[in-house]
C-alpha positions in Angstrom: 116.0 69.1 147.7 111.9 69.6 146.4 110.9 66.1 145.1 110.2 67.2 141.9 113.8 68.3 141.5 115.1 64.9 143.0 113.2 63.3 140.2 115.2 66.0 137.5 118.5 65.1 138.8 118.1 61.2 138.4 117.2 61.9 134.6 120.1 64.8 134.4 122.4 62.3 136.0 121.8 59.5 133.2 123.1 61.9 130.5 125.7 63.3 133.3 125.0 66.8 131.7 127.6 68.8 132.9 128.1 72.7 132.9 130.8 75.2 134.0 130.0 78.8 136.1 133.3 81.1 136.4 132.8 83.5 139.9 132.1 82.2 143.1 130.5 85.7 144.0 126.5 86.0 144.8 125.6 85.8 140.7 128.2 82.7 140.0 126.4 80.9 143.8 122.7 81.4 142.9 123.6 80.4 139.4 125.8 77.1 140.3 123.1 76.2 143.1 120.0 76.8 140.5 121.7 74.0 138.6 123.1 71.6 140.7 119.7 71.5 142.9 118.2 70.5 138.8 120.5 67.9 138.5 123.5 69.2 136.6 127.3 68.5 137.4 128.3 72.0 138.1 132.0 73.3 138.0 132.5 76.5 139.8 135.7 78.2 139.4 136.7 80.9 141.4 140.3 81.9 141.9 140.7 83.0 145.1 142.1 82.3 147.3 145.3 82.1 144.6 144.3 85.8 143.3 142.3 88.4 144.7 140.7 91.8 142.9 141.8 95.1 144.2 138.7 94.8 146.3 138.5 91.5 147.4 140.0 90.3 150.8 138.1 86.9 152.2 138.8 83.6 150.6 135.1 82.8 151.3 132.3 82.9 148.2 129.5 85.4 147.9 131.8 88.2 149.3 129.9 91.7 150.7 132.6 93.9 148.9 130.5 97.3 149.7 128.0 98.0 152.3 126.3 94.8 154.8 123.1 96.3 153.8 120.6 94.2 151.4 118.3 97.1 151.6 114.4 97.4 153.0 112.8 94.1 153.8 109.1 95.6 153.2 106.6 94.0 150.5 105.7 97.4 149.5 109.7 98.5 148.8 111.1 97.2 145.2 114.0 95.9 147.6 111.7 93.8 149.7 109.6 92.7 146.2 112.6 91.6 144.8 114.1 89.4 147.8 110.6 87.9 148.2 110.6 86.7 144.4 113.8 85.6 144.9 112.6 83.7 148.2 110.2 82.2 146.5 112.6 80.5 143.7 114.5 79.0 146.6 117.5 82.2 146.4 120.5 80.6 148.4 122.2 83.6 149.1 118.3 85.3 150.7 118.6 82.2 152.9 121.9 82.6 153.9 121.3 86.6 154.7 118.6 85.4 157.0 121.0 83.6 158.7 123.2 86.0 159.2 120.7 88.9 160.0 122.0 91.7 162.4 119.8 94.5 163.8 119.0 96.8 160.7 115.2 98.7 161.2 113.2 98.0 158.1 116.0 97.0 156.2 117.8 93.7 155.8 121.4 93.6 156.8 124.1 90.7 157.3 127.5 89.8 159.5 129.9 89.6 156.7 131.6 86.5 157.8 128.7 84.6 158.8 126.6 85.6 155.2 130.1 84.3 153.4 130.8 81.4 155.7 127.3 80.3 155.0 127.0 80.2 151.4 130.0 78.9 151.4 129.5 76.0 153.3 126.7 75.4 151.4 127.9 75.3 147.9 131.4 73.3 148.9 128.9 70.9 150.5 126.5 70.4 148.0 127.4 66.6 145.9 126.5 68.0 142.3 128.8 70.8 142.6 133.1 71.1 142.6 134.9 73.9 143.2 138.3 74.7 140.6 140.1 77.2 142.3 142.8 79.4 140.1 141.8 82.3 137.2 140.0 80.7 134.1 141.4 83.1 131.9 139.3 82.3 128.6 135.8 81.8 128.1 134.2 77.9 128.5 133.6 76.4 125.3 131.1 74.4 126.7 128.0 75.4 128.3 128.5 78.2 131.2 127.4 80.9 132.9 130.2 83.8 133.5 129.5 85.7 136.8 133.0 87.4 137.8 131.7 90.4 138.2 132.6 94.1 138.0 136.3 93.3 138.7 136.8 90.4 136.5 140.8 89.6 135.9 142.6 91.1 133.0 143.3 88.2 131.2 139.1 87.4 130.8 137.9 90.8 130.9 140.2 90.7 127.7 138.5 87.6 126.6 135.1 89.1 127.1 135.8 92.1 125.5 137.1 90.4 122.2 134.2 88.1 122.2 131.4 91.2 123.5 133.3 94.1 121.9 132.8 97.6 123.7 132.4 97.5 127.6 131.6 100.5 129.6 133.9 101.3 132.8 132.8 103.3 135.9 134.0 103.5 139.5 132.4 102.2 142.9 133.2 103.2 146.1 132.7 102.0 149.6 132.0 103.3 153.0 134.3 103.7 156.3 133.5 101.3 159.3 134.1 102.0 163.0 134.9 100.2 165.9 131.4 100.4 168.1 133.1 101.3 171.8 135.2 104.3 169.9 131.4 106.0 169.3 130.6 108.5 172.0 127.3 107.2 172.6 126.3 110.5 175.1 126.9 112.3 171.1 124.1 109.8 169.7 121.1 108.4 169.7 119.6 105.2 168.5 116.6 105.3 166.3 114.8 103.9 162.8 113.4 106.3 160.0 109.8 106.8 161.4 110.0 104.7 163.9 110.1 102.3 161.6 111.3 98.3 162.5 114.1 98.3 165.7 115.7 101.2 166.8 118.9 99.9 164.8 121.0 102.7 163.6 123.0 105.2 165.8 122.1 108.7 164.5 125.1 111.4 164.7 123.2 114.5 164.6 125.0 118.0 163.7 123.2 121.7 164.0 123.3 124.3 161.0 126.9 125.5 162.3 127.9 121.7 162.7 127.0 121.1 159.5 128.3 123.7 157.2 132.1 123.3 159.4 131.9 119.5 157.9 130.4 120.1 154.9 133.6 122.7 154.0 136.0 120.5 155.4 135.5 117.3 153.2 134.5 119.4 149.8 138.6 120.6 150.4 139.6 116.9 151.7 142.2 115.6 149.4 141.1 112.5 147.3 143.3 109.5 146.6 144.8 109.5 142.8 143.1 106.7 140.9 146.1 105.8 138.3 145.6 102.6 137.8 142.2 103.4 136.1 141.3 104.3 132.8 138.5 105.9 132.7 136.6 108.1 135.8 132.5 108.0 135.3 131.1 107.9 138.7 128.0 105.5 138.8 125.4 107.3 140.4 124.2 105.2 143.1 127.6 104.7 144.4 128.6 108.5 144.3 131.3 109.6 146.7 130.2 111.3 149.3 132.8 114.2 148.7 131.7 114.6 144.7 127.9 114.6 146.1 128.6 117.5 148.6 130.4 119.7 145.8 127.3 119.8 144.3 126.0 122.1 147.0 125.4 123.0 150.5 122.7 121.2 151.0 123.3 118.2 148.7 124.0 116.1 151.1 122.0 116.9 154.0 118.9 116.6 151.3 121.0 113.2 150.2 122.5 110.6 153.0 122.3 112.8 156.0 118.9 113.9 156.1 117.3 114.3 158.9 113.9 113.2 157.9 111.7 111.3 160.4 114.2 111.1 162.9 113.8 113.4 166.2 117.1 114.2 168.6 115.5 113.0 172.3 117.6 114.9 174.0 116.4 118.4 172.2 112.7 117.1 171.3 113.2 118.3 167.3 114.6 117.3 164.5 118.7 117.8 163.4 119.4 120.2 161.2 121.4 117.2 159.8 122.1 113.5 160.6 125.1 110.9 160.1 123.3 107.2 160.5 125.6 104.4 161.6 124.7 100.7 160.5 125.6 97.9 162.2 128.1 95.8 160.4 128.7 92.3 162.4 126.6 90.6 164.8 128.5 91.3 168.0 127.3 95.1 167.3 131.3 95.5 167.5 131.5 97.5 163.8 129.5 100.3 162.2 129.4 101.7 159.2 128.7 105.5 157.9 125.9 104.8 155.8 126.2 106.6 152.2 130.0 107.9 153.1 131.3 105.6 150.4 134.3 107.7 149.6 137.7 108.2 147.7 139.4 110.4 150.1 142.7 109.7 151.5 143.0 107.9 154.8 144.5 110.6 156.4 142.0 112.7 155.6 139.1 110.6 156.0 140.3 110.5 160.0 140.3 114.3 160.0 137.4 114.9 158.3 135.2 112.2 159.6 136.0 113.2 162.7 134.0 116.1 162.6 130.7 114.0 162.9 129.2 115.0 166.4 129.8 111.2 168.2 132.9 110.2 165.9 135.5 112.9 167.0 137.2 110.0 169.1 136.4 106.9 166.4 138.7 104.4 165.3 138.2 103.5 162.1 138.9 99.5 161.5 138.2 100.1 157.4 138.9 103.3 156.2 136.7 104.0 152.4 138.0 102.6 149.2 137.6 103.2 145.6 138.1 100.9 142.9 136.9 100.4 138.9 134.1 98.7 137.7 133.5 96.9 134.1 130.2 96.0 132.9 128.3 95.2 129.4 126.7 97.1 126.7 124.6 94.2 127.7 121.5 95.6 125.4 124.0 94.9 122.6 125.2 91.3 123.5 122.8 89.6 125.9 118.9 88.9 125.4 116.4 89.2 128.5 117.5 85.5 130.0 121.2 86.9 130.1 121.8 84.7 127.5 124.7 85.8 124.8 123.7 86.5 121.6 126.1 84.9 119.3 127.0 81.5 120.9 124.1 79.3 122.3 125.4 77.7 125.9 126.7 81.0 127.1 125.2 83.1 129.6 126.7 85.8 131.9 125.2 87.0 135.4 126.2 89.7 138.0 127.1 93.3 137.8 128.8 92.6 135.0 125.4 92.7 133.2 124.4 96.0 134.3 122.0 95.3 136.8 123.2 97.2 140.0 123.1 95.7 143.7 123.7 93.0 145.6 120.0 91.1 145.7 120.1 92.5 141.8 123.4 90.4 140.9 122.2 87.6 143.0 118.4 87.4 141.1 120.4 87.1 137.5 122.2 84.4 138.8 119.3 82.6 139.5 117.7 83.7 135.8 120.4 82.8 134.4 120.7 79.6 135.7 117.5 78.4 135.0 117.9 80.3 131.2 120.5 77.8 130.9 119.2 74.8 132.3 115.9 75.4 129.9 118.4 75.8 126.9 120.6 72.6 127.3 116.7 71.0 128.0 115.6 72.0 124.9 113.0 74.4 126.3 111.9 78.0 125.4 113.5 80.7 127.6 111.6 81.4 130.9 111.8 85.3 131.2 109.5 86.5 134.1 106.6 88.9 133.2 107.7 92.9 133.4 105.4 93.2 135.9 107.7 91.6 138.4 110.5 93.5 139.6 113.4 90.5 138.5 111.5 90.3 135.1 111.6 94.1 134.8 115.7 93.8 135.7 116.0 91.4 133.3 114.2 93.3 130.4 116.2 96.8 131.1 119.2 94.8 130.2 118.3 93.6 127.2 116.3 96.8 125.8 117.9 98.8 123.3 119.9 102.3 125.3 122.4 104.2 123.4 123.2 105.4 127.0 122.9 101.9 128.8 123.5 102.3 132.5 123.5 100.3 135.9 120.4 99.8 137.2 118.9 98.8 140.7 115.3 97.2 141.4 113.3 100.4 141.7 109.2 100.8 141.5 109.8 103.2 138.6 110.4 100.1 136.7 107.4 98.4 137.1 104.3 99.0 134.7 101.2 101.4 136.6 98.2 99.9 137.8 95.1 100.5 135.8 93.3 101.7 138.5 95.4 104.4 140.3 96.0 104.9 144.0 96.6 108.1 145.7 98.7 106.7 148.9 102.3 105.7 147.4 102.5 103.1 150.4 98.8 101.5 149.4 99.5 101.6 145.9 103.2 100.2 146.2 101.5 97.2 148.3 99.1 96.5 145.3 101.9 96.4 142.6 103.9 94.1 145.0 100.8 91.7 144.9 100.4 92.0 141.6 103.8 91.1 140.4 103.5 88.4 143.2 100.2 86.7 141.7 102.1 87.4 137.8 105.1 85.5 139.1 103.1 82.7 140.5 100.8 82.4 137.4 104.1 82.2 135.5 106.1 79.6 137.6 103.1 77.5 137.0 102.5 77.8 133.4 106.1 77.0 132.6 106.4 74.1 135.3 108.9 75.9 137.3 108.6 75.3 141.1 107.6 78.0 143.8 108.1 77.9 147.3 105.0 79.1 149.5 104.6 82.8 149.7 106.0 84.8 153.1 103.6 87.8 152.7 100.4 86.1 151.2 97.6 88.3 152.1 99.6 92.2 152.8 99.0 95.0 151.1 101.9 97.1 152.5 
């Protein structure tokens, strides 16, 4: 613990100020750690491993329900911004993905278990923190930060809506994974985007004839029936693969499997299309289809799947799922610290806010748990500057949108420089400083700690 938060939790401790978060997912952590490591007494209920959502399966916190991927790790990506802001306000779930790194190019990626293990260990362990396992089926009355995310139980979600009013619905889905010694590896070759970081993904490449077999075969797959849900809007950055190809022949191969920057060795050129795998564990034992998140039917997954040049023998240890998920009119009900609107003490975090991603959910957590620690402090709300990517997030939530949506970090939110720059990459390094040297500036002026900077000096 930093000193000066050792000297904030012997003055919390006198007035044993004590606060409630409901979700033990990567929102409800960052937020329950943000306060405990101030000082607060910080009950986290979570009620796994009595109940589990349609999606859910490990009785561990901070659970990787979608892809292993935390997207790019580079300054000069709104990914890589993000996670270094994050880093720098001492993000417990960025600490526990380094520790759980596998092989992933550029990108950031994790072993499941050993991302979950970790924050779990570190949360149970922590002394300012207890764990209530079982559904809290109404909203605190005290202070608290709800962060159950997209798939939050009936029995809240009905709480939240007669508290919020409207919610919107929409449906995620996630990708296949394969067992690694069912891949024919004489099919596939190993290789990063450019060249880019470690040759980390296997790349299934197909020809034009390849191609246009597969892309028939899964726009007539049979999808699963989705009765259990209400209402089907696709998010658009969690599109099936089978709904993305029926938009066109080339839809996909201009969307998850194109072939740009990659190069076939053993023809010299470049695939007319290509299928990247992503390794899923540590071991290297598991791979997922990157952007196959589907809602086909098993049975046709196999058969259609199949038909990827290097897969025709795979076995498939998680086959793609589809499930609902419920999030705010949050411009309606929440202000830019995720902070409710009509009841002082109450903040909500997660997806169920709108923003859209893991690192996303996880960086509102954090906001939201110093909104609240600043509110029961009798401080003014610390919102970072829209020139940062997390204060950018945290604005889009809270602007008024007739058609509010999801959203994921992106550079399109971020203001331009005044000066432009030609080069994307050169001028996506200098926005990255920039929003680095306005968070910094920020931290400072409202007495809010900063850990030292891992890219100090890059442009790119």
């Amino acid at each position: 613990m930093w000193p000066e938060r050792r000297r904030k939790s012997r003055l919390l401790r006198q007035k044993t100020m004590k606060v409630k978060v409901v979700g033990a997912g990567l929102a409800g952590c960052e937020a329950a750690w943000r306060l405990a490591e101030e000082g607060f007494e910080v009950e986290l209920c979570e009620m796994k491993p009595q109940q589990f959502s349609p999606a859910h399966r490990s009785p561990s916190f901070a659970e990787l329900v979608c892809s292993n991927s935390l997207k790019a790790n580079r300054l000069s990506s709104a990914a890589g911004l993000l996670k270094e802001e994050m880093r720098r306000l001492g993000s417990l779930t960025l600490e526990a993905a380094r520790h759980a790194a596998v092989g992933a190019g550029g990108a950031l990626a994790v072993d499941r278990g050993l991302f979950s293990e970790y924050v779990t260990q570190k949360i149970r362990s922590h002394p300012q923190i207890q764990v209530q396992e079982g559904e809290q089926q109404e909203i605190p009355s005290g202070p608290a930060i709800v962060a159950t995310g997209p798939l939050t139980s009936d029995a809240l979600a009905a709480g939240i809506v007669r508290l919020c009013g409207d919610t919107l619905s929409f449906y995620d889905a996630a990708a296949p994974i394969v067992a690694a010694d069912s891949i024919d590896t004489e099919r596939v070759f190993a290789a990063a985007r450019y060249d880019r970081g470690e040759p980390d993904y296997l790349n299934c490449p197909m020809n034009r004839a390849e191609y246009e077999a597969f892309h028939a075969a899964l726009v007539e797959a049979e999808t699963a029936k989705l009765h259990a849900f209400d209402r089907p809007v696709v998010y658009e950055g969690c599109m099936p693969i089978e709904i993305l190809a029926r938009r066109g022949l080339d839809s996909i191969r201009f969307g998850p499997l194109k072939p740009v920057g990659l190069r076939d060795p053993r023809t010299g050129h470049r695939p007319w299309a290509v299928v990247q795998l992503r390794r899923e564990n540590a071991l290297g034992t598991m791979y997922n289809l990157v952007g196959f998140q589907t809602n086909l039917k098993f049975l046709e997954q196999k058969r259609v799947f199949s038909m990827i040049p290097g897969l025709q023998d795979a076995r498939f240890l998680r086959y793609g799922v589809m499930h609902r998920n419920t999030f705010l009119n949050a411009p309606k009900v929440l202000d830019a610290s995720f902070a409710f609107k009509g009841r002082p003490g109450l903040f909500f975090a997660g997806q169920m806010t709108g923003v859209e991603g893991y690192m996303e959910s996880a960086m509102s957590g954090i906001w939201a748990g110093i909104g609240l620690s600043r509110q029961l402090r009798g401080l003014p709300p610390a919102i970072p500057p829209q020139d940062t990517m997390s204060g950018a997030l945290c604005r889009y939530v809270a602007e008024p949108n007739p058609d509010f949506q999801p959203m994921g970090c992106n550079m399109g939110l971020l203001p331009p420089l005044k000066e432009p720059i030609r080069d994307k990459q050169a001028r996506y390094g200098r926005i990255a400083q920039r929003a680095l040297a306005s968070l910094s500036a920020f931290l400072k002026q409202r007495g809010l700690e900063e850990r030292p900077g891992e890219f100090p000096n890059e442009e790119d």
